[in-house]
C-alpha positions, 0 to 999 in steps of 0.5 A: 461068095464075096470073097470067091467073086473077088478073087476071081476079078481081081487081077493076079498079084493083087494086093500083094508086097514086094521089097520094091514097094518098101519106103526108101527112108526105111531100106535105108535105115536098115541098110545103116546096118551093113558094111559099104561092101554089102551096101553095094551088093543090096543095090543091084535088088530093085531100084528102091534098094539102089535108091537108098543105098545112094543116099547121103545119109547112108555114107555119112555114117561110113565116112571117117568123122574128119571126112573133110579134112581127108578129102581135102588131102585128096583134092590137093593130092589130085590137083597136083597129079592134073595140074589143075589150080581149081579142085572143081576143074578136075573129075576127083576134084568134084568128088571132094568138094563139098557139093560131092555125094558122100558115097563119091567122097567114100569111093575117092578116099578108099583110093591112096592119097600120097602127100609130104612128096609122095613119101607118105600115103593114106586111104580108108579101107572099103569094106569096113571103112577103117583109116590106114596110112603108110609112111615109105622110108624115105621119110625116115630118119636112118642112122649112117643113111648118107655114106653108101658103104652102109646103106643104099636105096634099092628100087622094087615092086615089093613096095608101094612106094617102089623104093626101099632102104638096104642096109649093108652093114652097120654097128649103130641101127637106128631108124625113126620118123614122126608125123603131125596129122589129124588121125580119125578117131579109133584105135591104131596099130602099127608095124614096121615091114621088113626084110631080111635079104637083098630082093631081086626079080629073075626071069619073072620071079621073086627072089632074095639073096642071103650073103649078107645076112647077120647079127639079128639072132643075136640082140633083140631089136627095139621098135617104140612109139610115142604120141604128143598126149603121152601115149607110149609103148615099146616092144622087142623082137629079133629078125627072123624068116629071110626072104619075107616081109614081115610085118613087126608090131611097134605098138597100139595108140588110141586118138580120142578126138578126129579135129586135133592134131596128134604128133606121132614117133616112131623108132626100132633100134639094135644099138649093141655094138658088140656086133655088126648086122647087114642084110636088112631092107626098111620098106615102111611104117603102117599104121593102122585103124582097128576098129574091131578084132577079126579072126583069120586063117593063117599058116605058121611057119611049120605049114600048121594050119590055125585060126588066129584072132589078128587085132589089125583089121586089114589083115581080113580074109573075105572068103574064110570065116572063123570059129575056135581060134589059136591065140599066137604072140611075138614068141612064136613063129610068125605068120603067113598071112594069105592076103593082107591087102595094104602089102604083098600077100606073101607079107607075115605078120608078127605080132 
């Protein structure tokens, strides 16, 4: 009888638990477990949830291990574009500072940073918090760059430097660069983006021109990486698809440790000079954290659809999810991927 009067007293709902009566320590030890793009969608639950999913705590973890050293870049890079001698002067200043919420500091580095003049960029890619840079090819070092019967600088949407080198015929290709930067710790590809074609937009659309293409179905061309802890590799394909970029995988290097500086080159060549070729754009070199191997949809290039396993992680496609896989390697066609976020969606990967 007890237990019937009491439940007739006591006021509806007594005595029963929601999601919003959890600890904010405790949603945020499981919120450790998510990607930063479901962080923000638990958020929007109930105010512990959006409570936790601020916390310094939660980010921490998610940022790069020299978070700092990238964020000072970024403030560098924004007092430069405001012109403001103090990074505590400007809005993104205050993001980087070290005063900032780590989750203000996640958002700003998911952004690109340019530096080196702008021929180079860096962000972290938000919904799995992986590094990526992009090294334009006016940082390059291009054989024959100097005399315009060989090469020019074509200006370009297709890029995101919106500049690209053209080659209009040569005997000699030879194109390298290096860097020195302090690289997160992790797993990098990188590739080279390429086109065979001279771009061109008409009436709003994309288009190429073929007239001086050749000489890269004959000779395979050489793309090599080499880093200051005697890391090395090297891979060859020929220059396929014109009309598309495509991105050709130089090679994998590993950096063990986030607070030393690594030197890193980078080449691709075809020094057979039995043969001219012409007809090449150079848009940049991509390098490229690959914290784990992800699976997704693809379209070779006779329009069979597959699922292929892509070892570089920007090449994720949200909206399909994989099951049995179709492994493709560097003999085969290349790939048209639906969406590889750093480039242009209609980008092919070979890999």
């Amino acid at each position: 009888m007890g237990v019937g009067a009491s439940s007739v007293v006591a006021p509806e709902g007594y005595g029963q638990t929601s999601l919003g009566d959890m600890p904010e320590s405790c949603v945020a030890a499981v919120l450790l477990y998510l990607d930063p793009a479901e962080i923000c969608q638990v958020a929007c639950l109930n105010l512990a949830f959006r409570g936790a999913a601020s916390a310094d705590c939660i980010w921490a973890a998610k940022l790069p291990a020299n978070y700092r050293y990238l964020a000072a870049l970024a403030a560098a890079a924004d007092d430069d574009d405001c012109g403001c001698d103090d990074a505590a002067e400007g809005s993104d200043g205050r993001c980087c500072s070290s005063a900032a919420i780590k989750k203000e500091i996640y958002a700003r580095l998911c952004r690109p940073t340019p530096f080196d003049g702008g021929t180079k960029e860096f962000w972290i890619e938000k919904n799995k918090g992986g590094f990526c840079m992009s090294i334009s090819s006016k940082a390059m070092s291009i054989t024959g760059r100097e005399d315009r019967r060989y090469w020019s600088h074509l200006s370009t949407e297709e890029s995101r430097f919106h500049s690209v080198a053209y080659l209009q015929q040569i005997w000699w290709l030879e194109v390298g660069g290096e860097i020195d930067f302090c690289f997160p710790a992790g797993s990098y590809s990188l590739f080279f983006r390429l086109h065979l074609g001279r771009p061109h937009k008409r009436m709003g659309r994309r288009g190429h021109g073929s007239e001086n293409i050749h000489g890269w179905d004959i000779k395979p061309t050489r793309f090599q990486l080499s880093t200051s802890d005697d890391q090395h590799t090297a891979s060859e394909s020929y220059l396929i698809n014109p009309g598309r970029w495509i991105l050709y995988h130089v090679g994998d290097f590993i950096i063990s440790s986030s607070d030393e500086v690594t030197e890193l080159k980078f080449s691709m060549m075809q020094i057979d000079c039995t043969h001219t070729k012409g007809g090449l754009c150079v848009d940049s070199l991509s390098g490229i954290a690959d914290p784990l191997q992800e699976q997704v949809f693809v379209r070779t290039a006779a329009g069979f659809d597959v699922w292929s396993d892509q070892s570089c992680s920007s090449l994720r496609l949200g909206k399909f999810r994989c099951h049995p896989s179709v492994k493709q390697t560097s003999a085969e066609a290349p790939m048209d991927s639906e969406r590889a976020p750093m480039h242009d969606s209609r980008d092919n990967v070979l890999v």
